[in-house]
C-alpha positions in Angstrom: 0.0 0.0 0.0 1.0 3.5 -1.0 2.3 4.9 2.4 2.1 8.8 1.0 -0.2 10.6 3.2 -2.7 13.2 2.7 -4.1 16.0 5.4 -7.6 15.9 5.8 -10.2 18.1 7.3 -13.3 16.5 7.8 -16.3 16.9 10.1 -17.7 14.2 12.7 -20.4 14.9 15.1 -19.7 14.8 18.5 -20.7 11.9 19.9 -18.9 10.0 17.5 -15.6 11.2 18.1 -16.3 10.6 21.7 -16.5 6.7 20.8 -13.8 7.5 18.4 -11.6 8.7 21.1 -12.5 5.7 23.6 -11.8 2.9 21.1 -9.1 4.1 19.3 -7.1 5.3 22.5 -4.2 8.3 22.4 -2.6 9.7 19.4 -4.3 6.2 17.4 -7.2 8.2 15.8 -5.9 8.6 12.3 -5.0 4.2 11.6 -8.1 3.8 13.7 -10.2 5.6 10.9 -7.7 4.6 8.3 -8.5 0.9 9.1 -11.8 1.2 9.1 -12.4 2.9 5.8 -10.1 -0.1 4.5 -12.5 -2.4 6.4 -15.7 -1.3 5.3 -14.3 -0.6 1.4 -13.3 -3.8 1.5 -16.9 -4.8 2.1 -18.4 -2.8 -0.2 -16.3 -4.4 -2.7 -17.0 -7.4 -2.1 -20.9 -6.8 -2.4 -20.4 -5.0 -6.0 -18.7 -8.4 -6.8 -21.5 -10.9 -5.9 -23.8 -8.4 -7.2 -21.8 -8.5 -10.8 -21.4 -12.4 -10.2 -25.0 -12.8 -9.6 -25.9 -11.1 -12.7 -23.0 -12.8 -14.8 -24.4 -15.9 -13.9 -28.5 -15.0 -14.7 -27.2 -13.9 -18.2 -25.8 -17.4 -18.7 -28.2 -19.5 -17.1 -30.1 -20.1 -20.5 -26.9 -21.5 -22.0 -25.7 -23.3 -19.4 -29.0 -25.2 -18.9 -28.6 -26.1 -23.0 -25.3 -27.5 -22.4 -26.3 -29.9 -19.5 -29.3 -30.8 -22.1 -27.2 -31.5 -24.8 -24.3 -33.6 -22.3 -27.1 -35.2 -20.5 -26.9 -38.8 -22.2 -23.2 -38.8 -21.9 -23.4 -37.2 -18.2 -25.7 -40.4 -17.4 -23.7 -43.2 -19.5 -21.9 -46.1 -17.3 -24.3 -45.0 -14.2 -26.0 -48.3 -14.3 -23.0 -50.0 -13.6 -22.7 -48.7 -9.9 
């Protein structure tokens, strides 16, 4: 990871920086926040991917339910054996 950093300014209400002050302990604010931005874009990542798998794999349904079809009597040969 790119370990360049940049100066924000940014605006929390107060409450939160309360909790943000308890959890994160002295002088740990800035990984604290850093962390958890990595943590929940991480997340949100990983939803846009099911959601572009999920859609990947309705747009081929059709075709792969023609391939079983069309493999089904080979899928099923030698079965009587067992």
């Amino acid at each position: 990871m790119n370990t360049e950093k940049v100066r924000l300014n940014i605006t929390l209400p107060k409450d939160l920086v309360a909790l943000l002050n308890k959890m994160a302990g002295p002088r740990q604010r800035n990984r604290f926040i850093a962390d958890s931005l990595k943590e929940r874009i991480a997340g949100m990542e990983k939803v846009e991917l099911q959601k572009k798998m999920k859609e990947g794999y309705k747009a081929t349904a059709k075709e792969g339910l023609e391939v079983t079809k069309e493999f089904k009597a080979a899928d099923l040969e030698g079965w009587d054996e067992y």
